[in-house]
C-alpha positions in Angstrom: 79.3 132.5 71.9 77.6 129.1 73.1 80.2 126.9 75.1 80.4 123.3 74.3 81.6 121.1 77.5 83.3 117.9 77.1 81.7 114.8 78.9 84.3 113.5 81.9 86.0 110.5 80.9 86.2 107.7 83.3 90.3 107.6 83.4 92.7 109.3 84.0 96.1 109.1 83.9 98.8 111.1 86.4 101.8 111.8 86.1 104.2 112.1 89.3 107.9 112.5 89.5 109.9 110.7 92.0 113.3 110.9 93.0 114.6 108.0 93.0 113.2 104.1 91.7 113.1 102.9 95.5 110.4 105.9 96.4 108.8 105.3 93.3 108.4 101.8 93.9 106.8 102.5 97.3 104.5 105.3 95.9 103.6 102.8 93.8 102.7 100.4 95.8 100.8 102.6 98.3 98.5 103.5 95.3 97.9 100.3 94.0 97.6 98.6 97.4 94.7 101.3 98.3 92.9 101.1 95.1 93.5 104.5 93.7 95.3 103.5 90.6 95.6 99.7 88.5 99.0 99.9 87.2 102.0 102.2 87.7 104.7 102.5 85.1 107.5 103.8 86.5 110.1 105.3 83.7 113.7 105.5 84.6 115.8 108.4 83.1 114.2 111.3 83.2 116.0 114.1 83.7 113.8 117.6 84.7 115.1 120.9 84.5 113.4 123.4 86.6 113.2 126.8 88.5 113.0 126.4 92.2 113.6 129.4 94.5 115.0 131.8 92.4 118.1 128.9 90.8 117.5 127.0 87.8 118.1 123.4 88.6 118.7 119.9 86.9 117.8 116.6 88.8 117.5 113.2 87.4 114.2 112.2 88.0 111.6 108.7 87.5 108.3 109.5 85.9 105.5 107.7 87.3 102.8 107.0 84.7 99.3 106.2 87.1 96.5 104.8 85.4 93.3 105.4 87.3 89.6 106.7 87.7 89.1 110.0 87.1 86.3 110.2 90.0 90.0 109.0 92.2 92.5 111.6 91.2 91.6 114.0 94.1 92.2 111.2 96.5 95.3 109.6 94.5 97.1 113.6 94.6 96.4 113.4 98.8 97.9 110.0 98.8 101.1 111.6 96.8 101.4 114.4 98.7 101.3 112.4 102.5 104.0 110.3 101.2 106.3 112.1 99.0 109.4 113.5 100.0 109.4 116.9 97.5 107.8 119.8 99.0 106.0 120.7 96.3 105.2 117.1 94.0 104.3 117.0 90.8 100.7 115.6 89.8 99.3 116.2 86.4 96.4 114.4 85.5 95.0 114.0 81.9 92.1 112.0 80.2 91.6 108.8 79.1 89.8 109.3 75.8 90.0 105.6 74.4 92.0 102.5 74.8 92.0 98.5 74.3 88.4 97.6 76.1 89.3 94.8 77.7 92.2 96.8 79.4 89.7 99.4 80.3 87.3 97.0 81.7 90.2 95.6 84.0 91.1 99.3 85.3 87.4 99.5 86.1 87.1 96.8 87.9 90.5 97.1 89.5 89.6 100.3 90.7 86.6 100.9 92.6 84.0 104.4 91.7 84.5 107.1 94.3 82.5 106.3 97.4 
């Protein structure tokens, strides 16, 4: 059976759980200020229920929405994981397929290529 591979799209977006709007905020800015994302959205109310050592637990959450480069993600999950309090953070990353251009050409230029 012949295997088709998709081509890699050139954004990403990751999604990353804080506790808490303050860290999210600072997260934020950390990745924004350092050029591995364009725009955060971060969503208040989330609520995640999870297993975590054996309990099943229920925490209120903030869902960070990251909208970045996809060549960036590897460097954006360090960033997250130096700087967030959880010892085990979430960061999911999916494609970019398509979007308004002229938003796609500001997250391009917003965001340099992996050197």
């Amino acid at each position: 059976m012949a295997s088709t591979s998709r081509p890699v799209e050139e954004f990403s977006m990751a999604f990353v759980t804080a506790p808490n709007a303050e860290k999210a905020k600072e997260l934020a800015g950390g990745v924004v200020s350092n050029k591995l994302a364009a725009c955060v959205n971060i969503i208040p109310g989330v609520m995640s229920v999870y297993e975590w050592e054996g309990k099943i637990e229920t925490d209120p959450e903030v869902l960070m929405m990251i909208k970045t480069r996809t060549s960036r993600i590897d460097e954006l999950t360090e960033f997250i994981r130096k700087n967030h309090p959880y010892d085990v953070c979430e960061v999911i990353a999916t494609s970019i397929e398509g979007g308004n251009q002229p938003y796609l050409d500001w997250l391009a230029k917003t965001v340099p290529e992996k050197k």
